[in-house]
C-alpha positions as CSV (number, residue, x, y, z in Angstrom):
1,X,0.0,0.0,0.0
2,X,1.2,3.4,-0.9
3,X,1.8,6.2,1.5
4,X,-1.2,8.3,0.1
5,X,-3.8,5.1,0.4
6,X,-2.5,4.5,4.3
7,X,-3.0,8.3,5.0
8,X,-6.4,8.2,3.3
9,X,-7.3,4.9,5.7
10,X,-5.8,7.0,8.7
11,X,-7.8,9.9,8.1
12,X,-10.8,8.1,7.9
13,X,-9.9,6.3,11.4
14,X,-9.6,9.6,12.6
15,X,-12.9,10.5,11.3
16,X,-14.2,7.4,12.9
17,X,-12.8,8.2,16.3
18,X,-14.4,11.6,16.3
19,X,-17.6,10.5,15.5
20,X,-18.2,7.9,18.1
21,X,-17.7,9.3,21.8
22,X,-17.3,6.5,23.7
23,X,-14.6,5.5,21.8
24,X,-12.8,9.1,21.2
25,X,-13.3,8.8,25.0
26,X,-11.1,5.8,25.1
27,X,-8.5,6.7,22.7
28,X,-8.2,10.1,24.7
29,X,-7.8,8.6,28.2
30,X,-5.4,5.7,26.7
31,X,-3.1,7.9,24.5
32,X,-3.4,11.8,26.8
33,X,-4.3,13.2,23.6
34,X,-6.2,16.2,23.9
35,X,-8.5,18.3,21.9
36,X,-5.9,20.6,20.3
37,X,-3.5,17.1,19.2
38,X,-6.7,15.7,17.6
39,X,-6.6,18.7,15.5
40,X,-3.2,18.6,14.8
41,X,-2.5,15.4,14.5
42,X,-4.5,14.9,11.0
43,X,-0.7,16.0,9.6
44,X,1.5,13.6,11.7
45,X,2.2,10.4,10.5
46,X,2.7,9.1,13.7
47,X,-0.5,10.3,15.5
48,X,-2.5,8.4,12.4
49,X,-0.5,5.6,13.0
50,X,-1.1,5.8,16.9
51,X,-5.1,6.0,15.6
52,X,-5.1,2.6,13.5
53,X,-3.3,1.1,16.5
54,X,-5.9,1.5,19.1
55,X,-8.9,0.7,16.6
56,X,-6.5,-2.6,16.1
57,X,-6.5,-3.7,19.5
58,X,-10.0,-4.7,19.7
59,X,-12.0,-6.3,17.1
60,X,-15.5,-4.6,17.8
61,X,-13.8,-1.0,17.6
62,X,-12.0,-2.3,14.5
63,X,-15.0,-4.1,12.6
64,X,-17.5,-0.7,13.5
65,X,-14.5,1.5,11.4
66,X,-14.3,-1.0,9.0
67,X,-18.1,-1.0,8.2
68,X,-18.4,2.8,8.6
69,X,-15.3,3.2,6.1
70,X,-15.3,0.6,3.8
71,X,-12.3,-0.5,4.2
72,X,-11.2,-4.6,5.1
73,X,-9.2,-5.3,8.5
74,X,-6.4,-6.4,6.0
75,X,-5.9,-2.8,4.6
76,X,-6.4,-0.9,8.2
77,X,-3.0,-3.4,9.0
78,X,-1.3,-2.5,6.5
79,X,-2.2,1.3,6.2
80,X,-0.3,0.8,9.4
81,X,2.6,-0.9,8.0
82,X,3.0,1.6,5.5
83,X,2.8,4.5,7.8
84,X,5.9,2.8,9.3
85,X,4.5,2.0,12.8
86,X,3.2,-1.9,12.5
87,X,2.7,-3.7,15.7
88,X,5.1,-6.5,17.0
């Protein structure tokens, strides 16, 4: 996956997260992210890459983005690969 597909996967992840409380909730408490690093943090590989992490960890979260975005499991991983940041 190219750099420009990954960042268009981690921007709608981020759209995701934003959208559903409970689970911006989650990522904010988990991560100290604030309001002001959700803004910024559109631009920063690494923040997009800390977003596809934490809708990784757990399969609900990960299958409601899925849906939402239309986008397969398989290429939310690797949009995290290719933002250089896959888990061990």
């Amino acid at each position: 996956m190219d750099g420009a597909a990954a960042e268009t996967i981690a921007l709608q992840a981020l759209a995701f997260l934003v959208s559903e409380e409970a689970v911006l909730r989650g990522f904010m408490s988990q991560s100290g992210t604030t309001a002001g690093d959700l803004r910024t943090g559109a631009e920063d590989p690494q923040f997009l890459a800390g977003v596809l992490n934490f809708l990784l960890e757990q399969d609900e979260r990960l299958l409601d983005f899925c849906g939402q975005a239309d986008v397969t499991p398989v290429q939310t991983r690797r949009a995290l690969a290719a933002l250089g940041d896959a888990p061990a």
